[in-house]
TORVEX-470904 format. One line per 8 residues: number of its first residue (from 1); for each residue z, y, x of N, C-alpha, C. Coordinates in steps of 0.2 Angstrom, whole numbers. Example, Ala and Ser with C-alpha at 12.3 -4.5 7.8 and 13.67 -1.06 7.14 Angstrom:
BEGIN
1	39:-28:66:39:-22:62:39:-16:66  35:-11:64:36:-5:68:39:0:64
REM end
This chain:
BEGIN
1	0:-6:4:0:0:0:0:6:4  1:6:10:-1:13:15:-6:17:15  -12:16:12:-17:18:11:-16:23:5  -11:22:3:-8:26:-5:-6:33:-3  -4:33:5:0:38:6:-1:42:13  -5:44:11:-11:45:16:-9:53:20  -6:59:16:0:63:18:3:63:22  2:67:28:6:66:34:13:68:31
9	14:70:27:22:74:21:27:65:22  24:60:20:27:54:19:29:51:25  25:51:31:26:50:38:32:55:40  32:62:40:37:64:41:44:64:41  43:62:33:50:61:28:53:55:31  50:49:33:51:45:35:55:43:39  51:48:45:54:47:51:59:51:51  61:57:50:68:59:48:73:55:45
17	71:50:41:76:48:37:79:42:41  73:39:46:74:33:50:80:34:57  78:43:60:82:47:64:91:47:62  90:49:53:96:50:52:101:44:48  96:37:51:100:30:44:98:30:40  95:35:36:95:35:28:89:30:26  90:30:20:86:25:16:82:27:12  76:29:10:72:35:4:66:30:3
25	65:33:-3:57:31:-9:54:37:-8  48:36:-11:43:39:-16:45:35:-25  47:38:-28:47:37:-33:45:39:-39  44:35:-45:40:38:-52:35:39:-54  34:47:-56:28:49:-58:23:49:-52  25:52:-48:19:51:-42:17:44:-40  20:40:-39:18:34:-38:13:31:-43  16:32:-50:14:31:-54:7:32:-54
33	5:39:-53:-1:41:-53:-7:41:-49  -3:40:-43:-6:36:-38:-11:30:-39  -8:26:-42:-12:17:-43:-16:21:-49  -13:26:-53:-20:29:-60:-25:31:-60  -23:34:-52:-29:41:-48:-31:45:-52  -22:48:-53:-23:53:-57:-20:60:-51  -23:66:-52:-20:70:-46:-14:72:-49  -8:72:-42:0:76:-46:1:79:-39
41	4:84:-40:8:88:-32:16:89:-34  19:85:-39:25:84:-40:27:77:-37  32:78:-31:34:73:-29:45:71:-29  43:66:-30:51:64:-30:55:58:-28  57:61:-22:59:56:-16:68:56:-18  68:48:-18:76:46:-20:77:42:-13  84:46:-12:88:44:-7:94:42:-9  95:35:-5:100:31:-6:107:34:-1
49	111:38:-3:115:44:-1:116:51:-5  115:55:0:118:63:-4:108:64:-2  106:66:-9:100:71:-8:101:74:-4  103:80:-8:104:86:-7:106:88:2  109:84:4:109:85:12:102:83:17  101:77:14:94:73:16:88:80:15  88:83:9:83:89:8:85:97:14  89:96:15:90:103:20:88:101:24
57	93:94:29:87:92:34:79:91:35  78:90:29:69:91:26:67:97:30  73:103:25:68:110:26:69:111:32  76:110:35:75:113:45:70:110:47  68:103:45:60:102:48:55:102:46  55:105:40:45:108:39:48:116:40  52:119:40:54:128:40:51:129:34  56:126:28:53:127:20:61:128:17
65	60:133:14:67:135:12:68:130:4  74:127:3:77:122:-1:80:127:-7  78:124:-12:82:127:-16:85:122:-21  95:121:-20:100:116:-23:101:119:-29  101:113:-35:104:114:-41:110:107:-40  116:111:-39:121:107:-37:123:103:-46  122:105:-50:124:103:-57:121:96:-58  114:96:-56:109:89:-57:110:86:-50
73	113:90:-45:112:83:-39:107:84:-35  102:87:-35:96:86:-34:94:93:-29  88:93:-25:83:100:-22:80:98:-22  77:105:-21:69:104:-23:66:109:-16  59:108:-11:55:112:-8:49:111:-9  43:118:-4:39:117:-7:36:115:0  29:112:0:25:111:7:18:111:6  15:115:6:8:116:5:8:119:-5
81	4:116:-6:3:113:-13:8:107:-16  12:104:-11:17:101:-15:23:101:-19  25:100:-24:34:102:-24:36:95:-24  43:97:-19:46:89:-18:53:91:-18  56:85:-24:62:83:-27:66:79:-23  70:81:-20:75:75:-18:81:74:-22  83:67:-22:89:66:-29:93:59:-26  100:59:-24:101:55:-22:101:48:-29
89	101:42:-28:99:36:-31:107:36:-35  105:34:-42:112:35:-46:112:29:-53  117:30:-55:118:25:-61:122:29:-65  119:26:-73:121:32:-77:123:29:-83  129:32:-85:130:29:-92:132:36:-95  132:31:-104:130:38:-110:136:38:-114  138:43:-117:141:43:-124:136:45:-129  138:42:-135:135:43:-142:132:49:-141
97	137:53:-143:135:60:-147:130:63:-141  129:61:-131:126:66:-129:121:63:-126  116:67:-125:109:62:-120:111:64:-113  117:69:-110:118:69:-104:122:65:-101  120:61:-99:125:54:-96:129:57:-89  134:52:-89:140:51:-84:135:50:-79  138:53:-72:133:48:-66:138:48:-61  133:41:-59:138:40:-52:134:39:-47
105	136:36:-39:132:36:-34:128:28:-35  122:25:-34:121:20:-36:116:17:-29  114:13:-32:109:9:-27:102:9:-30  96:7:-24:89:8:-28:88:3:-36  91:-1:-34:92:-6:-40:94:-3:-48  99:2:-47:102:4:-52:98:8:-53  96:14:-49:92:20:-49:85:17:-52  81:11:-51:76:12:-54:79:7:-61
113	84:5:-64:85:2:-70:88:9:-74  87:15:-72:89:19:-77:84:22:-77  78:22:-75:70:22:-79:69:23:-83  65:27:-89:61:28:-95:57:21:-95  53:20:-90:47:14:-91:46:11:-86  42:6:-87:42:1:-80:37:5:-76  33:10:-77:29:14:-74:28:19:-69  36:20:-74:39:27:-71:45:22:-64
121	47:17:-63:51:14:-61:49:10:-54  42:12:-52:40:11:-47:42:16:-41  44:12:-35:45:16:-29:40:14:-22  39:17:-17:36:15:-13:41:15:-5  43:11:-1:46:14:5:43:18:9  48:22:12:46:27:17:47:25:25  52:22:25:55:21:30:50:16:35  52:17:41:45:11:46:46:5:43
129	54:1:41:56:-4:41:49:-5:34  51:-2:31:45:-4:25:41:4:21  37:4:26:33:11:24:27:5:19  25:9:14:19:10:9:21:1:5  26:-2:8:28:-6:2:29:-4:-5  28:-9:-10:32:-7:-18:34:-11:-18  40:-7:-23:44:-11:-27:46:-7:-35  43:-13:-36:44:-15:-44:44:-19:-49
137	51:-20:-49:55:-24:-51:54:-27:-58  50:-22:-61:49:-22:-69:42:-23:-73  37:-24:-66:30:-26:-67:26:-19:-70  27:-13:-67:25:-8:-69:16:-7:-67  16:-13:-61:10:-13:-61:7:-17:-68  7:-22:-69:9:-27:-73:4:-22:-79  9:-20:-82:8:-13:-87:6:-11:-87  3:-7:-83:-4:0:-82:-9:-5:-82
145	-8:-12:-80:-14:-15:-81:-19:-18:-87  -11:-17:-92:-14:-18:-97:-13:-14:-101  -10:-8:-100:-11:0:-102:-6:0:-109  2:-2:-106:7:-3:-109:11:0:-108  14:4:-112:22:9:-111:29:5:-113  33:2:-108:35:-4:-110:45:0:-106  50:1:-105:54:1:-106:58:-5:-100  62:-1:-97:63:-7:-89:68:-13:-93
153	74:-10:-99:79:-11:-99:79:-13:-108  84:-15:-112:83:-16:-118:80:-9:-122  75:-8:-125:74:-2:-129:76:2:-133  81:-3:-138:85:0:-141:91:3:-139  95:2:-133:97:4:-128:96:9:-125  90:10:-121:86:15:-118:86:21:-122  82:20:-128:82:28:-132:88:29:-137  93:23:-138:101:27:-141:103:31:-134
161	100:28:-128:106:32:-122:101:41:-122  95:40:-123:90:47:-122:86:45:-127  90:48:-131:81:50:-138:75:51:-136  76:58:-130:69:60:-130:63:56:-125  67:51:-124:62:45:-122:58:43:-125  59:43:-132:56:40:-138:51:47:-137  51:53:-138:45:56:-139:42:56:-131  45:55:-125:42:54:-117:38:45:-119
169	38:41:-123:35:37:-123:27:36:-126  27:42:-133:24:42:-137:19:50:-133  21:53:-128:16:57:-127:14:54:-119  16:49:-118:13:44:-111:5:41:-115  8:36:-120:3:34:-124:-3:39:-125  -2:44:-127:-7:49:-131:-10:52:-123  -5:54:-117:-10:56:-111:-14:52:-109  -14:45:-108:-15:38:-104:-19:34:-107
177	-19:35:-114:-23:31:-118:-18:24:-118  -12:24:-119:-8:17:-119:-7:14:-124  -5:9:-124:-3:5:-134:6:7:-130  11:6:-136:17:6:-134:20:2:-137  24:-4:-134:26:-10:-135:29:-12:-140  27:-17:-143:29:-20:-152:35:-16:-152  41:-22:-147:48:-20:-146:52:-12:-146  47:-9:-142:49:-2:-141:47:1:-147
185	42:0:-151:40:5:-156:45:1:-162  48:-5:-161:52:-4:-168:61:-2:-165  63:-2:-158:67:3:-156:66:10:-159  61:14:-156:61:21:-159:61:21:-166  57:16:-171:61:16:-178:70:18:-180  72:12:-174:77:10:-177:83:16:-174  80:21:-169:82:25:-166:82:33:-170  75:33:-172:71:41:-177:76:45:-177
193	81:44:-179:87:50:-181:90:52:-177  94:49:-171:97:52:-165:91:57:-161  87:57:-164:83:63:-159:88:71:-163  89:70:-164:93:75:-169:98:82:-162  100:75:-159:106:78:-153:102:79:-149  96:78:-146:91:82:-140:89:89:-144  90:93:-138:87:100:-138:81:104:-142  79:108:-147:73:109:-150:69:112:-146
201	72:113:-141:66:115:-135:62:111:-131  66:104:-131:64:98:-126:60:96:-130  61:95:-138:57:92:-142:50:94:-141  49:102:-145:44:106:-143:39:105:-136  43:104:-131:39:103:-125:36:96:-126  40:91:-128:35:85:-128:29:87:-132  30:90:-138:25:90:-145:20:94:-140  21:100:-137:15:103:-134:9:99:-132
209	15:92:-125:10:90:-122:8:83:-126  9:82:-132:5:77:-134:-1:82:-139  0:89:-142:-7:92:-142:-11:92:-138  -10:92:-132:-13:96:-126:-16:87:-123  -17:83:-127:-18:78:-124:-27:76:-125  -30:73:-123:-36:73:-125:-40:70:-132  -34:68:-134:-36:64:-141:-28:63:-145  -26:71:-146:-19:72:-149:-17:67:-156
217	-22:65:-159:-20:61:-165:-15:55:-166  -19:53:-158:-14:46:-156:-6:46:-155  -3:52:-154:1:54:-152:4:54:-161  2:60:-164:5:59:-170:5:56:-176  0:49:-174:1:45:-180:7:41:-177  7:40:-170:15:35:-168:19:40:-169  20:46:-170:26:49:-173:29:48:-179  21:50:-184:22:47:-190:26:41:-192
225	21:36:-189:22:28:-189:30:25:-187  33:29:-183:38:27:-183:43:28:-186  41:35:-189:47:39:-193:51:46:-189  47:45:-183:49:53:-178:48:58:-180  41:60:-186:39:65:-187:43:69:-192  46:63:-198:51:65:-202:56:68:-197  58:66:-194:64:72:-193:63:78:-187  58:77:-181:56:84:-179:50:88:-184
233	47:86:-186:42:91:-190:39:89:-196  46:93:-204:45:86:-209:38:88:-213  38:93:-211:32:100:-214:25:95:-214  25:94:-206:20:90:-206:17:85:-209  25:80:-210:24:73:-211:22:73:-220  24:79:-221:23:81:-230:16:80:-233  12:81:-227:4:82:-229:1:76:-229  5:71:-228:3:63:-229:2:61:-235
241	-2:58:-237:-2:55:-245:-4:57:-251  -10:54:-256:-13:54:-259:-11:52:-265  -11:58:-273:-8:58:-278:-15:59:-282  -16:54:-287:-20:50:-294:-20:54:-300  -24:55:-302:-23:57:-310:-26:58:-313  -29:53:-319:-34:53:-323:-41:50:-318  -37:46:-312:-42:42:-309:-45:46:-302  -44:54:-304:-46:59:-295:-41:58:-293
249	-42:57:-284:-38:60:-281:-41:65:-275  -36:67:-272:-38:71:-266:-38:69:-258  -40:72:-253:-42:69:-248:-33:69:-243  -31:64:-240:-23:61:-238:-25:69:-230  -20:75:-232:-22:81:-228:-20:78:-221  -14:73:-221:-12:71:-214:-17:70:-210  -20:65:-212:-26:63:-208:-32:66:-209  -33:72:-213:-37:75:-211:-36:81:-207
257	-30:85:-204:-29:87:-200:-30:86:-194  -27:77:-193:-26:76:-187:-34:75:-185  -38:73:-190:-46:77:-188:-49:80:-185  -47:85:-191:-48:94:-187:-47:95:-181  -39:92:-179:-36:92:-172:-39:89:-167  -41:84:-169:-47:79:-163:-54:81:-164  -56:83:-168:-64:88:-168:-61:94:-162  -57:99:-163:-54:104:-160:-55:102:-152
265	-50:98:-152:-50:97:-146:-56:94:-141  -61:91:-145:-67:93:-140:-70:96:-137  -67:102:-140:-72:108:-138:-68:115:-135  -59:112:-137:-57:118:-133:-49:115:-130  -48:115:-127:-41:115:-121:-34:120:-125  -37:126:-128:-31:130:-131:-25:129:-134  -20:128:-134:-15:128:-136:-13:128:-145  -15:135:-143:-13:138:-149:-18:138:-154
273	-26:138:-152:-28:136:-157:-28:128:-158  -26:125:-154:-25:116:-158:-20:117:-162  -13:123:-161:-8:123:-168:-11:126:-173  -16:129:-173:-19:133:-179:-21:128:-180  -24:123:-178:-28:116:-183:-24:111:-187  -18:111:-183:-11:110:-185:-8:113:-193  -8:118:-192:-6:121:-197:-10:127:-203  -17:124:-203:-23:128:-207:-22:125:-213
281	-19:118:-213:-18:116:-220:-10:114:-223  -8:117:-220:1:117:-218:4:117:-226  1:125:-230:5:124:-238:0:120:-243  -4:116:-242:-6:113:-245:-1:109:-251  5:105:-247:8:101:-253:12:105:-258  13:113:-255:17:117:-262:13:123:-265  6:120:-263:0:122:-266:-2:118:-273  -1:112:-272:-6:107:-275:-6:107:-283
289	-10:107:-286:-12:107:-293:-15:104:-295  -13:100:-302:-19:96:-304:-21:99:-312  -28:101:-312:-30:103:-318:-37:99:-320  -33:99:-328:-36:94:-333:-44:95:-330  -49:90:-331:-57:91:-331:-60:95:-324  -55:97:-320:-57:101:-314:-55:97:-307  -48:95:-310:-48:90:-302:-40:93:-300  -40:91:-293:-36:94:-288:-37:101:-286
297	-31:105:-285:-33:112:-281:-29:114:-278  -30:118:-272:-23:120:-267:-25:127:-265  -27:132:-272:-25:138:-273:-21:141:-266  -23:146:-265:-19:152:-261:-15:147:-255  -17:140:-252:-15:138:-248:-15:142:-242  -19:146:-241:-22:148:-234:-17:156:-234  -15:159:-240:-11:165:-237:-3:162:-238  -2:157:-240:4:155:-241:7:151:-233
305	3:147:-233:2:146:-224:4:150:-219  -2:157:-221:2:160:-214:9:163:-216  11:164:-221:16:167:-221:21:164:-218  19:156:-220:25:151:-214:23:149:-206  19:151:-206:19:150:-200:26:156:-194  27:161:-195:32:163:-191:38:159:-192  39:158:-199:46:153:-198:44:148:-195  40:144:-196:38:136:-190:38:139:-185
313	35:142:-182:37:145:-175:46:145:-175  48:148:-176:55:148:-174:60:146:-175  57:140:-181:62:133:-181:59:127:-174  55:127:-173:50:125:-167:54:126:-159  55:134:-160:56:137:-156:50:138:-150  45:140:-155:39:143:-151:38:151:-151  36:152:-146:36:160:-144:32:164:-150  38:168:-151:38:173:-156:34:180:-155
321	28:180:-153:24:185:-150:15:183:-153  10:188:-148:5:190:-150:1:182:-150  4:175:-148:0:168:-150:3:165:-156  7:169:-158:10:164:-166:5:171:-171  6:175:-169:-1:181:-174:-5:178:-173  -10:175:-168:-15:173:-167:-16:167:-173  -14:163:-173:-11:155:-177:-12:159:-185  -6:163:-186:-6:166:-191:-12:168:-196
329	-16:173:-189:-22:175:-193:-25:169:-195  -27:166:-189:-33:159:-191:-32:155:-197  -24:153:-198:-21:149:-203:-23:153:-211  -24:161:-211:-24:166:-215:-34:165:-217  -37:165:-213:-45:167:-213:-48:160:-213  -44:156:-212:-49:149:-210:-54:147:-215  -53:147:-223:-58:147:-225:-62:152:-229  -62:157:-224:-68:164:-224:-75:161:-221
337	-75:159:-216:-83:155:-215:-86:151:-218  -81:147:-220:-84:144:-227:-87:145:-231  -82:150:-235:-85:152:-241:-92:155:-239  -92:161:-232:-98:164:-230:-103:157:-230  -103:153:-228:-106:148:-226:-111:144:-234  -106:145:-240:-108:141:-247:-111:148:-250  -112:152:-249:-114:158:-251:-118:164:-247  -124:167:-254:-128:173:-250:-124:176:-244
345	-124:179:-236:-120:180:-231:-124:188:-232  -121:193:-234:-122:198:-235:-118:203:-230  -120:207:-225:-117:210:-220:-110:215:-223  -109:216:-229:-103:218:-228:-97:213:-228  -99:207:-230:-95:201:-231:-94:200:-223  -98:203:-218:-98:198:-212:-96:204:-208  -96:210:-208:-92:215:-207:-85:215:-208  -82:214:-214:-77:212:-216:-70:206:-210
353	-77:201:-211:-73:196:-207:-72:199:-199  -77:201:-196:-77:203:-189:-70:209:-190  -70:214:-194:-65:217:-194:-57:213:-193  -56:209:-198:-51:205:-199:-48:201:-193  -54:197:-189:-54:193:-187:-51:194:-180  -56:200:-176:-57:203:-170:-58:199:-166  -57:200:-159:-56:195:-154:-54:187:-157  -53:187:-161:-50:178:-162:-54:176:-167
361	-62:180:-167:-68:178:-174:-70:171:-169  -72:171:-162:-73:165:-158:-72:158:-162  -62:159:-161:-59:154:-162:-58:151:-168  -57:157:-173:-58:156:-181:-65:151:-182  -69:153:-179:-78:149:-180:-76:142:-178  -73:142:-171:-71:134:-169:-67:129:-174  -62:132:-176:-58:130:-178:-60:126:-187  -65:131:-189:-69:129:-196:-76:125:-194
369	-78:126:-190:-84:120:-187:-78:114:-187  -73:115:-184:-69:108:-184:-66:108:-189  -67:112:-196:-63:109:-202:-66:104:-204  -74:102:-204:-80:99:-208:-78:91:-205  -75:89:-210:-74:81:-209:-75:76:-214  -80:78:-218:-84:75:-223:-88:70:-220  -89:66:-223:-94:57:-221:-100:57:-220  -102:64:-227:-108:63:-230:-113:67:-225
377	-117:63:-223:-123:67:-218:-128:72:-221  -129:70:-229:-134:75:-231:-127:84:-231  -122:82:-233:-117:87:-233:-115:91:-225  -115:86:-221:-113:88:-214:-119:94:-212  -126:90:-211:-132:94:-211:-133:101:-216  -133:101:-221:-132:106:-224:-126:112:-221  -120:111:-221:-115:115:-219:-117:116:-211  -118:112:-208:-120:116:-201:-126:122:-201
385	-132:119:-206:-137:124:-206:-134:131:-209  -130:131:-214:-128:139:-217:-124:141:-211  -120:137:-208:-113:139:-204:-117:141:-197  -122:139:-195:-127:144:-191:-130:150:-192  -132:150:-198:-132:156:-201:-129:162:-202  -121:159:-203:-117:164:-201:-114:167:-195  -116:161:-190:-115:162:-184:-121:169:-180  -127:167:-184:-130:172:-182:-130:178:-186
393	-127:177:-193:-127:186:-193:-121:189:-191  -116:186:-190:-110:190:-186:-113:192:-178  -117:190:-174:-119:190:-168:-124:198:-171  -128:196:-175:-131:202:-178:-128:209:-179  -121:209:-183:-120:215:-185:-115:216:-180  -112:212:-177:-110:212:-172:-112:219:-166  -119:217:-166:-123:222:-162:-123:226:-164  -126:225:-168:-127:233:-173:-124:239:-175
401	-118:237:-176:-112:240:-179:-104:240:-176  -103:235:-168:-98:235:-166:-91:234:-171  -90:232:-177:-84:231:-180:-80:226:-174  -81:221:-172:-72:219:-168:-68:223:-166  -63:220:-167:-58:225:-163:-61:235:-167  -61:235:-172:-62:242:-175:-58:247:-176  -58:253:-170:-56:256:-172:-60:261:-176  -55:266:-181:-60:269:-185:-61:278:-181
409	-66:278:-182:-72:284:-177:-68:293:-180  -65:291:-185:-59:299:-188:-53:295:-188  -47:298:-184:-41:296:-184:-37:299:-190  -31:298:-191:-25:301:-194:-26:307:-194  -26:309:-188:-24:315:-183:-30:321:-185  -36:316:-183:-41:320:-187:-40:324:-194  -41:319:-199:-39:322:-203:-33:327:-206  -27:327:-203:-23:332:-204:-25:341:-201
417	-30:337:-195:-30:343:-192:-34:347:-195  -41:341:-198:-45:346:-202:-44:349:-210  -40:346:-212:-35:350:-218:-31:355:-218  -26:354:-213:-20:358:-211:-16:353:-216  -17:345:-214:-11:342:-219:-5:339:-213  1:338:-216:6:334:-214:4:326:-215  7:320:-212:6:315:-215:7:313:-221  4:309:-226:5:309:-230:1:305:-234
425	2:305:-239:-5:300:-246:-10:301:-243  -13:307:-245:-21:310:-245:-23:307:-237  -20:307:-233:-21:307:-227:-23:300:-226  -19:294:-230:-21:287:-231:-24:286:-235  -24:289:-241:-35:290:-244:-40:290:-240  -39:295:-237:-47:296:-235:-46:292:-228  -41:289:-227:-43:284:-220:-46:277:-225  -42:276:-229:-45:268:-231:-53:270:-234
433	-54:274:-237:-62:278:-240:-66:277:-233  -68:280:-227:-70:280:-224:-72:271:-220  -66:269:-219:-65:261:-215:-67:257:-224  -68:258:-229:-73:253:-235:-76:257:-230  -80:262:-232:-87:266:-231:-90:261:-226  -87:262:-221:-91:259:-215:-91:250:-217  -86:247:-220:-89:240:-221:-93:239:-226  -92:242:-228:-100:241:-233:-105:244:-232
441	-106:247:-227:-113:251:-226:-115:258:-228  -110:260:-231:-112:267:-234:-115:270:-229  -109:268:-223:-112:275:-217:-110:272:-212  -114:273:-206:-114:269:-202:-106:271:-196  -105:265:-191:-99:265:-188:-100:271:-181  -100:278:-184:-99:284:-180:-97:290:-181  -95:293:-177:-91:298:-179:-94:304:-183  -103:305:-180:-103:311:-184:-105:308:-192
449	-106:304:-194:-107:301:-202:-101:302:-202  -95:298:-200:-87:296:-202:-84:303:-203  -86:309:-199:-80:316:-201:-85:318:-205  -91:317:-206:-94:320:-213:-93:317:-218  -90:313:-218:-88:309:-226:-81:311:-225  -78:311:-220:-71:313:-221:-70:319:-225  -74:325:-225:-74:332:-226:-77:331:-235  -81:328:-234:-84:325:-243:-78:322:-246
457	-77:318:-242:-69:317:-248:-63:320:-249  -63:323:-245:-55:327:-243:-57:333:-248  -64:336:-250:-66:339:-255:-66:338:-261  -65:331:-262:-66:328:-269:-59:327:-271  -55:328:-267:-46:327:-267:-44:333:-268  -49:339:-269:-46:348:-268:-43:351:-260  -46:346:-255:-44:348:-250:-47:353:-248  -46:359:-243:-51:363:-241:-52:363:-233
465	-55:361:-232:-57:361:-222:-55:367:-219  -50:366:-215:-49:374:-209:-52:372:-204  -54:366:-199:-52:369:-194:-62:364:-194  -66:368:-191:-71:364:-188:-71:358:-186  -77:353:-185:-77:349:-180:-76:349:-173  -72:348:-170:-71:347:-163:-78:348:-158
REM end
């Protein structure tokens, strides 16, 4: 296995540890991804002793300054492109109520039996006596070979002692493309509700990197399926399921979400627009309606949605700033191109939108090309022919007329100045008069049309102009 470790970094570490008795690994994720040939520059070397001492002698030998978190035991330095973890080897036990376990000083043996997974549980030596050996006691190769996320120790055991193992196993599967094992997946069942006592932050960071995964659905249908998603995100899990009546039913939103979500991510990496595909159809279940001879309907879903999305964000505990607006609007307008798409596309309609949308009309467009998760190819074909359409005429009046990001051509300010008004009503008449004016076309998007209609209305309101044009 020396050919693994090809970084003169591991030669180094080595021969210091060999100088000073010590005993040390490459252990975990790196090694792990080593045999995936997946690239990491997160390494983390267990020494059988004090880390934290073995790492200072580290840094007085590469001249890289250590920084100690004496609370976890552990330092950390940086060398090149690397960051490297030292921690000395330990064994850990748990009470009930906390995922922060007792530790004590342990041996390699203990150290890799308190593992998440046989994969994570692989170590490599460093030391001459055994440079570029493994060991892995729990068949981790074994595993990756058959592309299983499999637990060193009893499972039910492992995720009572750390909940959030159970969400660290289900976002392995979803990055890795893994199955997760019969055993474990009816552990996490029988566990779903102690995730209650991990952190909603720790939660949150799993749930990111299983959007951020290349094919997110896989991830939350195992949440679903085992019953994780009930209690981290119940909102979501509500969107599951299909209600009959007089024989109609409607399309099951869970899975067509997690659609959208997988259409989406073909074609974009973003975050935050995968949580707007996420939560585009979020108020659907306290929308839903059935009426007699018409069907199903979920009326006013799309502004009732965004309204919730700041409170998901913050039960979530995701950042309350300009990417939850963003989600917001999307979640708000998503089916705006639509409609433009089922209907004559008339430039004030497509003005309108660009105004609303601004900078995030891109993303809205992506986001409604990934709504379309119909079967029917004469219907597919069709909706992409109109939704080109619209695509070209926002690129159209786009040109023509600059609406994104629109500011309007007479300010406030203007018009007080040219009345001698204070702030006030008339002030916010004649501003909305003008911005319709310009989305519908009356008068094109410039200043000298815009203050000559300001001056025409501000007359028509018994205003009297003082002060010329600028």
């Amino acid at each position: 296995m020396k050919e693994h470790l090809q970084h003169p970094i591991f030669r180094k570490l080595g021969q210091l540890a060999d100088s000073t008795n010590t005993e040390i690994y490459v252990i975990g994720g790196f090694v792990r991804d080593l045999f995936l040939n997946r690239p990491s520059k997160d390494i983390d070397i267990l020494v059988i002793g004090n880390g934290i001492k073995f790492a200072e002698a580290a840094g007085k030998l590469l001249h890289s300054k250590v920084a100690i978190f004496k609370n976890f035991g552990t330092a950390m330095l940086r060398e090149g492109d690397l960051e490297i973890e030292f921690v000395g080897a330990r064994k850990e036990s748990y009470r009930t109520e906390s995922r922060k376990p007792i530790v004590e000083n342990g041996t390699l043996d203990d150290d890799q039996k308190r593992r998440d997974f046989s994969i994570n549980a692989m170590a490599l030596g460093l030391n001459a006596s055994n440079f570029g050996e493994l060991l892995d006691p729990f068949d981790g190769i074994r595993d990756m070979n058959n592309k299983i996320i499999r637990t060193p120790l009893d499972p039910v055991e492992t995720f009572s002692d750390d909940p959030l193992r159970m969400m660290r196993a289900i976002r392995f599967a979803t990055q890795l493309n893994f199955s997760i094992s019969s055993d474990a997946i009816e552990a996490i069942k029988k566990n779903a509700e102690r995730i209650k006592i991990v952190s909603q932050e720790r939660i949150t960071d799993e749930i990111n990197k299983i959007i951020l995964a290349p094919k997110p659905s896989v991830g939350f249908i195992y949440l679903f399926d085992t019953g994780l998603l009930w209690q981290i995100f119940p909102l979501m899990a509500q969107l599951h399921g299909v209600d009959i009546v007089d024989g109609k039913g409607h399309k099951d939103n869970f899975y067509h979400t997690l659609q959208v979500l997988d259409n989406l991510a073909e074609h974009s990496d973003d975050l935050w627009l995968r949580w707007a595909a996420i939560l585009h159809d979020i108020a659907k279940p306290a929308t839903k309606r059935y009426e007699p001879g018409h069907g199903w309907t979920f009326h006013g879903h799309e502004d009732r949605g965004a309204r919730m999305v700041p409170r998901i964000f913050a039960q979530l505990k995701l950042p309350l700033n300009d990417k939850m607006k963003m989600v917001q609007k999307l979640v708000q307008l998503h089916l705006r191109p639509i409609v433009l798409a089922q209907e004559i596309v008339t430039d004030s309609a497509v003005r309108r939108l660009l105004f609303e949308a601004g900078d995030d009309i891109d993303g809205l467009m992506m986001l409604c090309n990934a709504d379309v998760t119909t079967k029917n190819e004469y219907k597919i074909k069709k909706y992409r022919k109109n939704f080109d359409m619209v695509k070209q005429k926002l690129k159209d009046v786009e040109e023509s007329d600059q609406i994104r990001n629109w500011q309007p051509p007479v300010s406030g300010e203007d018009i007080m100045q040219a009345f001698n008004l204070s702030a006030g009503r008339n002030v916010g008449i004649i501003k909305n008069q003008i911005r319709e004016a310009i989305l519908e076309g009356e008068i094109k998007n410039s200043r000298d049309e815009a203050y000559a209609y300001m001056l025409e209305k501000g007359k028509e309101l018994g205003l009297v102009p003082v002060k010329a044009k600028p």
